[in-house]
N, C-alpha and C positions, 0 to 999 in steps of 0.2 A: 526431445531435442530442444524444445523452445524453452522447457522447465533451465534445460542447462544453460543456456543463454544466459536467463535471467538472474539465475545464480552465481555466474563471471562479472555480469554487469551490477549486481549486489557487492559480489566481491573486490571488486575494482574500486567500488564507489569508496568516498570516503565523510565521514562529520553526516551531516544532515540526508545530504543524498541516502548513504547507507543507512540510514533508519529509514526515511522513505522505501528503500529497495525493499527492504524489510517486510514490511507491510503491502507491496506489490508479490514478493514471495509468496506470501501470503494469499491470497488471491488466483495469485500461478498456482498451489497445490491443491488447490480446493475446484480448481475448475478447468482442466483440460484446455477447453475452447477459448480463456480469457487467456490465459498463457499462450496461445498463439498470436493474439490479438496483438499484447502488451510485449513480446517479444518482439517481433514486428515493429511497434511504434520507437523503440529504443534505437532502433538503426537510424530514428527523424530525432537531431540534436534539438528538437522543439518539444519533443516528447520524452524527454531525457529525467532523471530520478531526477535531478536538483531542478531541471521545469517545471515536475508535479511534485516537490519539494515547496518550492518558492510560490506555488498557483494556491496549494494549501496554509503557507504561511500569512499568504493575502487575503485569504478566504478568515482564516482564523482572528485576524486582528480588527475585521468587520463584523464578526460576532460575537466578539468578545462582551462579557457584562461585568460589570465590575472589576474591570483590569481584567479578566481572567478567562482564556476560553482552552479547555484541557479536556484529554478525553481520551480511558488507559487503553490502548487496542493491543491484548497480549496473546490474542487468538482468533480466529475466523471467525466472525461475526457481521452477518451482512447488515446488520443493523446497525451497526457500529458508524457512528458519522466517519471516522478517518476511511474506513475502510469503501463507503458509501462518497468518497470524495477519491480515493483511488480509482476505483472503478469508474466513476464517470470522467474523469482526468482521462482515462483511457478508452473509453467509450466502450467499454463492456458491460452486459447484464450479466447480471448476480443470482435471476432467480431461479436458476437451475442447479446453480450452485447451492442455492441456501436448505434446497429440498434433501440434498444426498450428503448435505455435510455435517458430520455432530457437532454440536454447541460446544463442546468439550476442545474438538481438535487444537490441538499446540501451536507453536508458533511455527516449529519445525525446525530449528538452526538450533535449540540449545540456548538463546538469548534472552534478557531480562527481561522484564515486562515493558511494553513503550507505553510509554507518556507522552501526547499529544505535547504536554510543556517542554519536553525533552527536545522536541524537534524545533519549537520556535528558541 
């Protein structure tokens, strides 16, 4: 149920959001219990794909180094900073997720690779 939530509110979203969503998708398949969480939080307009859109575009332009702070997240990778900036934007742990997930797993939707630069 919550997988599908998050999936409408993916679908819904539009421009930045929906790549954000993306990447919370992300997250929602790979871990049961976060996808209740992150379901959940999208019903709080504070907790909304373009809030942790915009909290990670704020985050990104403070660690930028030489103009540039990018970083490709095209599959569940709990080490992955965007993905490590989704999850705490939603106040989920990841490391139950990281033990039963393969390093491999896909994005899930059939979508290009994301570029952290894509989103700013």
């Amino acid at each position: 149920m919550s997988l599908h939530k998050i999936k409408a509110a993916v679908d819904a979203a539009e421009g930045n959001a929906r790549r954000m969503g993306e990447v919370v998708l992300m997250i929602a398949q790979a871990d049961e219990h976060a996808a209740e969480v992150m379901a959940a939080d999208l019903d709080n307009p504070e907790m909304s794909l373009q809030k942790c859109f915009d909290a990670l575009y704020e985050y990104a332009k403070k660690h930028q180094k030489n103009g540039f702070w990018g970083c490709v997240c095209n599959r569940f990778d709990p080490e992955n900073p965007v993905i490590q900036f989704a999850a705490d934007f939603y106040k989920v742990d990841l490391g139950a997720a990281a033990s039963e997930t393969p390093e491999t797993q896909p994005l899930g939707r059939g979508s290009d690779d994301l570029d952290l630069m894509s989103l700013l």
